[in-house]
N, C-alpha and C positions, 0 to 999 in steps of 0.2 A: 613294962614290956621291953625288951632286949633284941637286941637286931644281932646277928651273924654277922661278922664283917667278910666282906665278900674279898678274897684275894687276887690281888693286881686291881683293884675298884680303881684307881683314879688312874692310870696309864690308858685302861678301859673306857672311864668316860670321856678323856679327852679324844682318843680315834674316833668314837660316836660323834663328840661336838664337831669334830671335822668333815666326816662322813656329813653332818647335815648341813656343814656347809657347800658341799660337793654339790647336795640334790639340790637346794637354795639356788647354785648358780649354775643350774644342768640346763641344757638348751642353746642354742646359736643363738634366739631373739632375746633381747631383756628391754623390761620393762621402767620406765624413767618415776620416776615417787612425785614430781608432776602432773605424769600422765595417770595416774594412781588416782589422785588427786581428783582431777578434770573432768575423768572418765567413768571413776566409780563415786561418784556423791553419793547417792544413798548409801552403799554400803561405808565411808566413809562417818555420815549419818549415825546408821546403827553403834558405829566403833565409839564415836564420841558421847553418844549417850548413854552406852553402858558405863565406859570409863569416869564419864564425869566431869571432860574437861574439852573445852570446846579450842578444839587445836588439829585444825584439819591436815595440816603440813607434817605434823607429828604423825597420827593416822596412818594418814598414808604411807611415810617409811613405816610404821609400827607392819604394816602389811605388807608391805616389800620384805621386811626385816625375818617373818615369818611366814614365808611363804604363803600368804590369803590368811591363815589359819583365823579367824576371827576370836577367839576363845585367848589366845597368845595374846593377839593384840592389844588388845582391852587390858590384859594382864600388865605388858610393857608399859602401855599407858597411861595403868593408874599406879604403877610404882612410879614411873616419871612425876608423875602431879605428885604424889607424896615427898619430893622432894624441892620442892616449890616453896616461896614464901609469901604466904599470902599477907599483901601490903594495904590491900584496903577492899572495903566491902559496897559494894555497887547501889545504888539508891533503888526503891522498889519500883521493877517494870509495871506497868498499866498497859494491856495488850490493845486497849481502844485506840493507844499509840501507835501500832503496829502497822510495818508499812508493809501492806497484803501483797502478796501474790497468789493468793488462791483462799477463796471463802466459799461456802458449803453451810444450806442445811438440810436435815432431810425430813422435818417436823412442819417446815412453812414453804409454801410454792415461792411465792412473794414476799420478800423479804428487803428492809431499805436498804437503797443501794445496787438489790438485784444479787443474782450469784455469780461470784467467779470462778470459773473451773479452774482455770491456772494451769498450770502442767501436772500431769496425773497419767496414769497406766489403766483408770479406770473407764477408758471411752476408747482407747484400741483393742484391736484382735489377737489373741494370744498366741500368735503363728509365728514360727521363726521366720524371720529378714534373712531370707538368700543372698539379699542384695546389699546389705551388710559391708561384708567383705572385698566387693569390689567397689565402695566407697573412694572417691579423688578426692583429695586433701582441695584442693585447689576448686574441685565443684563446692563443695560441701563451705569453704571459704565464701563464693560467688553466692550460694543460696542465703548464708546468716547475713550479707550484705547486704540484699535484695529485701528477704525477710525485717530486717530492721529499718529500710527506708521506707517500708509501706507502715510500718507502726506510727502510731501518731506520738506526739510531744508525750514521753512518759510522765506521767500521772501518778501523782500518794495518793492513795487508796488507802481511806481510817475510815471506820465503822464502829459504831455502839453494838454493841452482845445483843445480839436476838435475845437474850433473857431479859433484856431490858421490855418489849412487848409483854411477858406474862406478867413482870416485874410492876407494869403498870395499871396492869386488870387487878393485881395483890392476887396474881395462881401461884406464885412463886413460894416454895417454901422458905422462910428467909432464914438465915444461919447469921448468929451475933458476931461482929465485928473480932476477930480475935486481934492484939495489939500489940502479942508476944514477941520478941524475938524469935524468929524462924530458928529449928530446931536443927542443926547441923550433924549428919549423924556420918561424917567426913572424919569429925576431931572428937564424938562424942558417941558411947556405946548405944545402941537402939532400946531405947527403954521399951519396956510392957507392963501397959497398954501404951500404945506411941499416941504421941499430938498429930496431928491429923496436916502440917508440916515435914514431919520425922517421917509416915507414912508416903507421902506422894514424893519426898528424894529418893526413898528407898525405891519406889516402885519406877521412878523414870530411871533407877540406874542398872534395874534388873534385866535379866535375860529377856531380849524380847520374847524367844519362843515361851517361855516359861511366862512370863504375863499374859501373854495370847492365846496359849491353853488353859491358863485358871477363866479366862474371860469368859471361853468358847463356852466350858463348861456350865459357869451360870446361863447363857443364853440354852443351852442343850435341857437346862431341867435341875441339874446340881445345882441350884439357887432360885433366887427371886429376884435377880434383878435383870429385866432384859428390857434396858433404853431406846431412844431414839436418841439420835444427834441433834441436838439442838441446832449448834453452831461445828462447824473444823474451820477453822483459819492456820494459814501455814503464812509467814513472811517474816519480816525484820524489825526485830527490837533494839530500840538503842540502849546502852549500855553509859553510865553516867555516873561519875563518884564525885563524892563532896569535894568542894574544894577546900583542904586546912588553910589557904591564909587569907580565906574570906568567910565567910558564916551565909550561909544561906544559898554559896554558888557551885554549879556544877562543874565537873568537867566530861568532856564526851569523848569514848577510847575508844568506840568503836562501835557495831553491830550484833547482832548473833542469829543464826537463822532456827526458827523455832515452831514446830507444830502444836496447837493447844485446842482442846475438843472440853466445850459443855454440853454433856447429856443430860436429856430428859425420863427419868424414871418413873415409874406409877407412883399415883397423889397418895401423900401421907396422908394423915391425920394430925392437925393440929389444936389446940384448942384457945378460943379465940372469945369474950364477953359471954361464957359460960355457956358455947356449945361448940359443936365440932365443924371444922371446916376442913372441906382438900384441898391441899398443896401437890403443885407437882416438883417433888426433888431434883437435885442437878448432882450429875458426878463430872467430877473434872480431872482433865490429866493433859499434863506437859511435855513434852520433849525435844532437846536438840535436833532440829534439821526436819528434813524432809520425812516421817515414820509417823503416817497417819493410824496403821494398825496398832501399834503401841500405846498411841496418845489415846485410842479408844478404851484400849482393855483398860487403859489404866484408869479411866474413867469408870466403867465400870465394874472393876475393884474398889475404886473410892467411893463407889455408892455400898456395895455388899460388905465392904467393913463396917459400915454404918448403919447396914440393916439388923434384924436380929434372925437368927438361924440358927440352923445345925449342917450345913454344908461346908464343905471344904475353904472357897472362898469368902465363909463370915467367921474363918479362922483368925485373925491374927497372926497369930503366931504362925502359924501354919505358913500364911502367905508371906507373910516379910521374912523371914528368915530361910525361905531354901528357895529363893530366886536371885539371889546375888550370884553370875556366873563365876565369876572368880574361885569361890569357896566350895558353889559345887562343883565346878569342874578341878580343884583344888581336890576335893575329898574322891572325888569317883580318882582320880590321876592316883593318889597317893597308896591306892592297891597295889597297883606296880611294883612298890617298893618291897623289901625282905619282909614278909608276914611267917619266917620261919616256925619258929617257936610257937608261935600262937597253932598253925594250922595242923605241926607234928604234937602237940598237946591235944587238939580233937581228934587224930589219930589214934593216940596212946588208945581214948578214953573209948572207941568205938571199938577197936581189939581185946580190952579189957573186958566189955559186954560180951564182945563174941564167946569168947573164951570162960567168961559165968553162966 
């Protein structure tokens, strides 16, 4: 297929690229990619788990850079990471490591340790703050000052998996050890049928809405899989690579703030000294930051690829390949472009009928 070349095209785009710089910086206030930062953590959240690359400083200009636009962003900064060197590969997290700031389940009242709400949107009132805007930097100072002197001596806060409880009655369906090298699908095209690695990158770097609607779905009847939460933990993992000139020693580079949810699904069947027993299955799902409804769906995506069906979500293919926002917002964008030819050829051909 053949493109028109459009005349004056590049004098053309450059006034555009200008023009969007004009609206970019239209306004008497602007806004600091600090304050970006500070101010919008979850949405900074979403930005780095779809891109892939947990770099909140990035982020944040990436959305300064393009006005909010979320879909840009992600875009900016996963060409950025592609030009990265990746120098070494991080030793495996164990989330029992994980220093909490919020745990949840909604399967056990009582659970060891107890629950922690942690900060959440799910216990206030969904009514706009009037009082918002007339916020004093200097109250608002006084108050986190206040508020942290009444906190007691901060406390790590590590917990064993509430699946460790079914784990010990043997309810738990158990899934063998895999010992593979995790399937990188960053440097490496997404095979079909994917490993069940290859599967949950793909699905923590996808669009959240579009994972959160494959989810809704199966809960709505389009599936069979509608869990309970076993566990949500959101908090911080440390981050640790070998050390080359000793064998056996780490080093530690840093943190990463990270949501991870195991769901409880209805008892398989398994077969067990020649007869059948229920298990109850677990889906699990990961992701950077604070983004509890994605770490669900993706949870319950990772159970419904591994169910059997005929719904939309026990697709594969289906699922891992048209939730990558880049590519769809990539193909829906690339409409824009000259479809001359193409669209004056279905023309011809609906004239020609007319005219037989």
């Amino acid at each position: 297929m053949a493109y028109v070349a459009v005349s004056g095209g590049q004098e053309a785009i450059e006034e555009s690229i200008k023009l969007l710089k004009y609206y970019r910086t239209d306004g008497e206030s602007d806004i600091e990619i600090d304050a970006i930062k500070d101010k919008m953590k979850l949405l900074i959240d979403r930005v780095i788990s779809e891109a892939g690359l947990y770099a909140p400083d990035y982020a944040a200009l990436a959305l300064k850079q393009c006005e909010g636009s979320l879909e840009e962003a992600v875009f900016i900064l996963r060409a950025y990471r592609s030009t990265l060197t990746r120098n070494h590969y991080c030793n495996t997290m164990n989330s029992v490591d994980m220093r909490i700031i919020r745990r949840i389940s909604a399967a056990f009242k009582d659970i060891p340790g107890g629950q922690v709400l942690g900060p959440s949107y799910d216990y206030v009132h969904r009514l706009l703050d009037f009082g918002i805007p007339d916020e004093d930097k200097e109250e608002i100072e006084a108050w986190r000052t206040e508020f942290e002197k009444n906190q007691q001596a901060e406390e790590v806060y590590k917990f064993h998996r509430v699946s460790d409880l079914l784990r010990d009655e043997d309810l738990l369906e158990e899934v063998p050890e895999n010992k593979k090298k995790p399937y990188d699908v960053t440097v490496n095209k997404l095979p079909l049928p994917a490993p069940r690695s290859a599967r949950l990158q793909t699905l923590a770097r996808a669009d959240t809405g579009y994972v959160s609607g494959l989810a809704y779905s199966s809960l709505r009847g389009f599936g069979s899989v509608h869990p309970t939460v076993g566990e949500l933990r959101t908090g911080w993992l440390s981050v640790e690579v070998p050390y080359l000139l000793q064998e056996g020693q780490e080093i530690f580079v840093g943190e990463v703030l990270v949501t991870e949810v195991e769901s409880f699904v209805s008892a398989s069947k398994t077969t067990k000294k020649e007869h059948d027993e229920m298990k109850v299955g677990v889906g699990y799902g990961c992701v950077f930051g604070r983004n509890e409804t994605k770490a669900i769906a993706i949870s319950i995506l990772d159970s419904a690829l591994r169910a059997n069906g005929d719904s939309p979500v026990n697709d594969e293919e289906f699922v891992l390949l048209h939730g990558d926002c880049l590519e769809m917002n990539g193909f829906l964008s690339h409409l824009k472009l000259p479809h001359y030819v193409t669209f004056q050829s279905k023309l011809d051909q609906l004239r020609k009928k007319k005219e037989g």
